[in-house]
C-alpha positions as CSV (number, residue, x, y, z in Angstrom):
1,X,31.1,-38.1,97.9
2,X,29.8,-40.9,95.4
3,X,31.7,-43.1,93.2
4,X,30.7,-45.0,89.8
5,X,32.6,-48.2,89.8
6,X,32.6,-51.7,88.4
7,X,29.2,-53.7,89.5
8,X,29.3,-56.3,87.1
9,X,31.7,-57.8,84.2
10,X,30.9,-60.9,81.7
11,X,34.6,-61.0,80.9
12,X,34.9,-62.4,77.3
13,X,31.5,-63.3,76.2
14,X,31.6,-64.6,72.4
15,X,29.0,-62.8,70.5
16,X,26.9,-65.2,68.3
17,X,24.8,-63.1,66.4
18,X,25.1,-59.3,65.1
19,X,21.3,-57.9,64.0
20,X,21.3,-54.7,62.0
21,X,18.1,-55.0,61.7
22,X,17.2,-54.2,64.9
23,X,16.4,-51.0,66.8
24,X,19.1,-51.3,68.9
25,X,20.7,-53.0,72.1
26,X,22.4,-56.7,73.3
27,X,20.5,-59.7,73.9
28,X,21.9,-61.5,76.8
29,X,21.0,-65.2,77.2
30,X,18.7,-65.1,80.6
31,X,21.3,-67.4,82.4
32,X,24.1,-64.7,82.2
33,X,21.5,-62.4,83.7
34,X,20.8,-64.2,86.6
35,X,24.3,-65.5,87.3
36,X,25.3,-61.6,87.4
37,X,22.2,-59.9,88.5
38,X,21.9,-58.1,85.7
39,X,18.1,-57.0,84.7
40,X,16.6,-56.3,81.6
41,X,16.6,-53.0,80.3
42,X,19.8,-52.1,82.1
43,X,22.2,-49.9,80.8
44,X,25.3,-51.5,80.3
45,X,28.8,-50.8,78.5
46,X,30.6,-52.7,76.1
47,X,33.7,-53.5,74.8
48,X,34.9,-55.5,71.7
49,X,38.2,-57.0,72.0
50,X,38.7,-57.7,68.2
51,X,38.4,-53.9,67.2
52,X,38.3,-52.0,70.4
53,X,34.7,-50.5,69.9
54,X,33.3,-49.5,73.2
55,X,29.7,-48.4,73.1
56,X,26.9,-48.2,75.8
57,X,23.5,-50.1,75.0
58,X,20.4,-51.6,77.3
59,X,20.1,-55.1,77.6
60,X,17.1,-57.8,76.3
61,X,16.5,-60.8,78.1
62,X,17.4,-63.8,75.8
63,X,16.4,-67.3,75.8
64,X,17.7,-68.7,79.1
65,X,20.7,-71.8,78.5
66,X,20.6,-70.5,74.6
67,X,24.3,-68.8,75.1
68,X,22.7,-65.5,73.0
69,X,24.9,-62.8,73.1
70,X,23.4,-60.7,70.2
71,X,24.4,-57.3,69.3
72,X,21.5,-55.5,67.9
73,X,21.0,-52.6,65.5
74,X,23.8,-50.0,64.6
75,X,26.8,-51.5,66.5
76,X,26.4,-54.6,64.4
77,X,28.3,-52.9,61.6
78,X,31.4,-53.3,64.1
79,X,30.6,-56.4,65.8
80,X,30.4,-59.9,64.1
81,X,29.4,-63.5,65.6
82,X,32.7,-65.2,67.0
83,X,33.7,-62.1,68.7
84,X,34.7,-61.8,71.6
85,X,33.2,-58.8,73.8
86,X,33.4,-57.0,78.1
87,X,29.8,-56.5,79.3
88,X,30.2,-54.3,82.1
89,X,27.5,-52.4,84.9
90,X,28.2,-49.4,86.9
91,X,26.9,-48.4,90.1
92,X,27.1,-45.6,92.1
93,X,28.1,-45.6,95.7
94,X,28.9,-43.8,98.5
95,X,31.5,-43.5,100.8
96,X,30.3,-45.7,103.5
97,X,29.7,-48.6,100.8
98,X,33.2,-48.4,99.1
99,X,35.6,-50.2,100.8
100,X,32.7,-53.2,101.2
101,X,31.5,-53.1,97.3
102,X,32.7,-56.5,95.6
103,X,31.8,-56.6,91.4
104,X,30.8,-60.1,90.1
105,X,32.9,-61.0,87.5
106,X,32.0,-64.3,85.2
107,X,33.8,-65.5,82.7
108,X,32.0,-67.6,80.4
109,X,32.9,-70.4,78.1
110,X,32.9,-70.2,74.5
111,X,29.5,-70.8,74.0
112,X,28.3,-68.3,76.8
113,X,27.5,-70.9,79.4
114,X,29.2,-70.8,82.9
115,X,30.5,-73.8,85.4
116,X,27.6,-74.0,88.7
């Protein structure tokens, strides 16, 4: 049997900039990226904690130490800078890996930058 479970969260990321304008997906300061091992192009999910939108979206590496978090193209009409947003990464796994698999959860500050 297989399992899709929690890989990765960025646990209340502030979003500074929405981009309508844009065909479509997150920008994700490169920092955040290699803190969680996340990789560009990913799909990941996310969730807005001012309006409860949840969508699903693939990421674009941003400038790394720039604290980008920018929602790009259609879900900016329900996203806006100062937000406050989950990023989350699923995996699948098997049985044999269950009990062992341990998500990385950050939890940045308010301008997307994390303690080392």
């Amino acid at each position: 049997m297989t399992y899709d479970v929690l890989n990765v969260k960025i646990h209340g990321a502030t979003i500074t900039e929405a981009n309508l304008n844009y065909q479509g997906s997150i920008t994700i300061d490169k920092k955040l990226l290699i803190a969680t091992g996340l990789k560009k192009y990913q799909k990941v999910t996310i969730a807005n904690f001012s309006n409860g939108y949840r969508w699903e979206t693939y990421i674009i590496e941003g400038k790394e130490g720039s604290g980008c978090i920018c929602v790009n193209g259609v879900s900016a009409r329900f996203n806006q800078a100062g937000d406050k947003i989950l990023i989350m990464q699923y995996v699948t796994i098997n049985d044999n890996e269950y009990d062992n698999h341990k998500p990385v959860i950050i939890f940045p500050n308010n301008k997307n930058l994390i303690n080392e």
